[in-house]
KOLTOR-605881 format. One record per residue (C-alpha): x, y, z; residue in three letters. Coordinates in steps of 0.001 Angstrom, whole numbers, padded with zeros to 6 digits, always signed. Layout:
% residues N
XYZAla/...
//
This chain:
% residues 252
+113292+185575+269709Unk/+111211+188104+271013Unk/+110262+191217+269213Unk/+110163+194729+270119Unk/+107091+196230+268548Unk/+106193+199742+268354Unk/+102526+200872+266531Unk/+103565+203367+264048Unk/+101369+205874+261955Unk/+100663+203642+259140Unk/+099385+200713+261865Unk/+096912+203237+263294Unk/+095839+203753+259615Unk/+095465+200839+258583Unk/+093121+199908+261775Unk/+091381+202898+261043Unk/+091085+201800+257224Unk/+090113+198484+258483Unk/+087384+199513+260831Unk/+085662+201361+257992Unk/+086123+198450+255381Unk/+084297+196113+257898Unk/+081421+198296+258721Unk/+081144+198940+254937Unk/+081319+194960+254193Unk/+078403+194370+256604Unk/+076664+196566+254276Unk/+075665+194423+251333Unk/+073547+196812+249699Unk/+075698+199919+250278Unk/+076864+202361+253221Unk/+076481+206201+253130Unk/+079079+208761+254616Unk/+076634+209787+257435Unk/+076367+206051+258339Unk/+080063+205204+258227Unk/+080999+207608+260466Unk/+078349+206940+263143Unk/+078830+203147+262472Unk/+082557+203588+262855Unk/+083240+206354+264997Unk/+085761+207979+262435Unk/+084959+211820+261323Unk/+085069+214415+258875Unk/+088760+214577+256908Unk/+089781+211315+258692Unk/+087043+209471+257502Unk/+087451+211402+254199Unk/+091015+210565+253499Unk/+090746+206470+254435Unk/+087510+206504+252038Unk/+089609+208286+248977Unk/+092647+205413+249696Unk/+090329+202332+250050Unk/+088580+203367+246888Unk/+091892+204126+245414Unk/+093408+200864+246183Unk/+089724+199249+244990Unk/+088995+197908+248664Unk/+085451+199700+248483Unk/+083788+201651+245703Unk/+080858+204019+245465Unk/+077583+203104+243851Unk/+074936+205036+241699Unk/+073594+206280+244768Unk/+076691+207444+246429Unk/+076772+204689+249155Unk/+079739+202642+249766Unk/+080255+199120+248917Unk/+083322+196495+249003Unk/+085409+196631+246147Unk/+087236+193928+243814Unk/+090426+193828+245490Unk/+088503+193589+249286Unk/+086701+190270+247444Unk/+090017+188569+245928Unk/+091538+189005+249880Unk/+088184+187476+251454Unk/+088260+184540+248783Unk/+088973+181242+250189Unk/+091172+180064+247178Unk/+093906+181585+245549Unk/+094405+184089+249057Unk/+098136+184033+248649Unk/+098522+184823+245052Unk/+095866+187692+245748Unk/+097744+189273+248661Unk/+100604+189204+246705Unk/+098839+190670+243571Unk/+097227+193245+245955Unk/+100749+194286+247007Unk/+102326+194692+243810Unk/+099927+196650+242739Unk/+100283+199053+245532Unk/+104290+198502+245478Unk/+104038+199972+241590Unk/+101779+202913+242895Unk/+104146+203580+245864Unk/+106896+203745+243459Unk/+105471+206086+240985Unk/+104511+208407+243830Unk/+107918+208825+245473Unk/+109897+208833+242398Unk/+111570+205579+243371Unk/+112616+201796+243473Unk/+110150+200194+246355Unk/+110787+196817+248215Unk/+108949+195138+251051Unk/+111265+192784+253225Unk/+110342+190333+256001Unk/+112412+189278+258435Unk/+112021+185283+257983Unk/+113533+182060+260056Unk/+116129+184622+260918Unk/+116878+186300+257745Unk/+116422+188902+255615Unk/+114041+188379+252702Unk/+113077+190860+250199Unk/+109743+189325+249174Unk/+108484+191924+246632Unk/+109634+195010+245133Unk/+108913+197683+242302Unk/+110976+199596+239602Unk/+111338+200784+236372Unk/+113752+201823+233981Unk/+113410+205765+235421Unk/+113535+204095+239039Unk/+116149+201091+238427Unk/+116786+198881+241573Unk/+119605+198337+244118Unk/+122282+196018+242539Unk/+122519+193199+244923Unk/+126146+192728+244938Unk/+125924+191176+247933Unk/+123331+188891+249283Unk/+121250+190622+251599Unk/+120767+188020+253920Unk/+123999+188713+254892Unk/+124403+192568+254672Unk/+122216+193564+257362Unk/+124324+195734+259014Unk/+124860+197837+255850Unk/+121588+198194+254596Unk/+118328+200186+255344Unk/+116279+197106+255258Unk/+118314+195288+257576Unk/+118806+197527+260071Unk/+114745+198261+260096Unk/+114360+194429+260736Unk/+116552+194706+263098Unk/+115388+197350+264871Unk/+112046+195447+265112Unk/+113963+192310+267067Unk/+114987+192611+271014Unk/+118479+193152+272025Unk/+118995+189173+272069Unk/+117183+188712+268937Unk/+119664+191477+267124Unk/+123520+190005+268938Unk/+122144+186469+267426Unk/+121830+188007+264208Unk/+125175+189618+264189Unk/+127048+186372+265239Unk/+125740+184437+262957Unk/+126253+187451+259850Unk/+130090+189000+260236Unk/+129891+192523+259196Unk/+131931+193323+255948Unk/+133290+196352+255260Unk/+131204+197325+251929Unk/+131894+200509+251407Unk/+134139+203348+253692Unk/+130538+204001+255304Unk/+129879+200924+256028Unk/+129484+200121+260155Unk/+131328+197149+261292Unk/+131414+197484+264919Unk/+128631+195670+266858Unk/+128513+197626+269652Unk/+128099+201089+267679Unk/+125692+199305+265539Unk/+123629+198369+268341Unk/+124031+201308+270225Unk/+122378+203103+266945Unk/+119297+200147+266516Unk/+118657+200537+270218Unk/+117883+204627+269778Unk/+116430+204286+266745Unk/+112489+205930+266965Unk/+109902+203299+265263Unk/+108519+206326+263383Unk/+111269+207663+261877Unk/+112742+206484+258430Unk/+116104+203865+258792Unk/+118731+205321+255967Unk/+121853+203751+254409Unk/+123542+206913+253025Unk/+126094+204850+250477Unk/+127023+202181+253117Unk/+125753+199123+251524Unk/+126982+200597+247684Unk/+129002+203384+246400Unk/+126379+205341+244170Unk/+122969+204461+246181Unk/+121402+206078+249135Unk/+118330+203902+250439Unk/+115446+204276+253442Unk/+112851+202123+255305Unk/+110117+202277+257680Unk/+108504+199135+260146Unk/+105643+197556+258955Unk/+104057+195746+261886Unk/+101331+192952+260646Unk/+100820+190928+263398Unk/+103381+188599+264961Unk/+105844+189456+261505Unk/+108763+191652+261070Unk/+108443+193605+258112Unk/+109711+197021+256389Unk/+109172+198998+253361Unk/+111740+200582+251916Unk/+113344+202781+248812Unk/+116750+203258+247008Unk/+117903+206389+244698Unk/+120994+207053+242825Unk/+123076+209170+245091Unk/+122414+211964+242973Unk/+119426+212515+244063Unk/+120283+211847+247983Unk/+118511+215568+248266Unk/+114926+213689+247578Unk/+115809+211111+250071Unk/+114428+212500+253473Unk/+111119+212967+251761Unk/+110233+210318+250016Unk/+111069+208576+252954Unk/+108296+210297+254697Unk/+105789+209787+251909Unk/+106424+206249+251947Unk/+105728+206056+255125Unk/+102976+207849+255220Unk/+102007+205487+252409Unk/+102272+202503+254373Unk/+099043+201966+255088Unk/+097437+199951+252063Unk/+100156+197500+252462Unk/+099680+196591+256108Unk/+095895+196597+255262Unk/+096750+193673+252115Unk/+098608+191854+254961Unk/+095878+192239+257573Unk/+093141+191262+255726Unk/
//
């Protein structure tokens, strides 16, 4: 299976995050703004605006002094035990931030062994999460996540898919022709927002957005009541412009 991998915004952020964390983390004893940006090459509000999200998501912090140094979360990622359970800590923690920010239930998904895996997500009784009524593994076609993996596979890599999944009718929204559903992957732009507008259930409107990490196929993605299908476009834009601190927890 070959994939079909597009940077998107939140890549180039997250290499731009990851250029300053490393030129702060050769810095035992602390980094200053002036330094950073000579060191590397980032500027003014760009520079400014990956600081205030590494030392938001505790990847660096600032001293007495006003220098920069790595943060707790940068030494949990860079320990040789336990790295799994701290990636996975990392994420939650920025899943639960995402969530509060956009007003809604937040899940990352992986495309794995040729299915679709939601591998972490966050909600709350305000932000309640998708009913799976059924499995996702098997509602590709109908879902936001799904067709985001997709999108993220080659032609070949998405017809396998398909054959092996049939595509139910879940809803009257719901696509079940192949060819219009590939027609629609193969146009889809990587850096626009994947929707499911009450195709995979009756009541929920959901969105998603790549996240490339490597060789992996990956998306983040949220759901809202129907009702508030108005927020939708949005938050879909915030996420994704939010993207960034969990492509760095999967980098580092």
């Amino acid at each position: 299976m070959a994939l079909k991998h597009e940077p998107t915004a939140p890549y180039h952020s997250a290499q731009d995050a990851l250029r300053v964390l490393e030129t702060v983390a050769r810095h035992t004893t602390g980094v200053t703004d002036d330094d950073l940006s000579r060191e590397s090459g980032l500027h003014g509000q760009r520079l400014t605006t990956l600081l205030r999200m590494l030392r938001r998501e505790a990847y660096v912090e600032q001293i007495a002094d006003g220098a920069y140094v790595t943060g707790e979360a940068f030494a949990r990622l860079g320990a040789a035990e336990g790295h799994d359970a701290a990636v996975r800590d990392t994420l939650q923690r920025t899943l639960d931030r995402l969530r509060d920010r956009v007003g809604a239930a937040v899940y990352m998904s992986r495309y794995v062994d040729g299915e679709v895996k939601v591998t972490q997500y966050a909600d709350s009784p305000a932000t309640p999460k998708v009913n799976e009524w059924v499995d996702f593994r098997s509602s590709a076609h109908a879902t936001a996540v799904g067709k985001s993996l997709l999108t993220q596979l080659d032609h070949s890599g998405r017809r396998d898919h398909l054959a092996r999944h049939r595509m139910a009718r879940l809803t009257s929204r719901t696509i079940t022709s192949d060819k219009l559903l590939l027609s629609q992957l193969a146009t889809q732009p990587p850096s626009v927002p994947v929707l499911d507008l009450q195709e995979y259930a009756v009541g929920t409107v959901c969105a998603a957005v790549p996240i490339t990490a490597g060789s992996s196929v990956g998306c983040l993605a949220l759901s809202l009541p129907v009702e508030h299908a108005h927020r939708l476009r949005r938050a879909a834009e915030t996420l994704n412009r939010s993207a960034a601190p969990v492509l760095l927890s999967l980098t580092i």
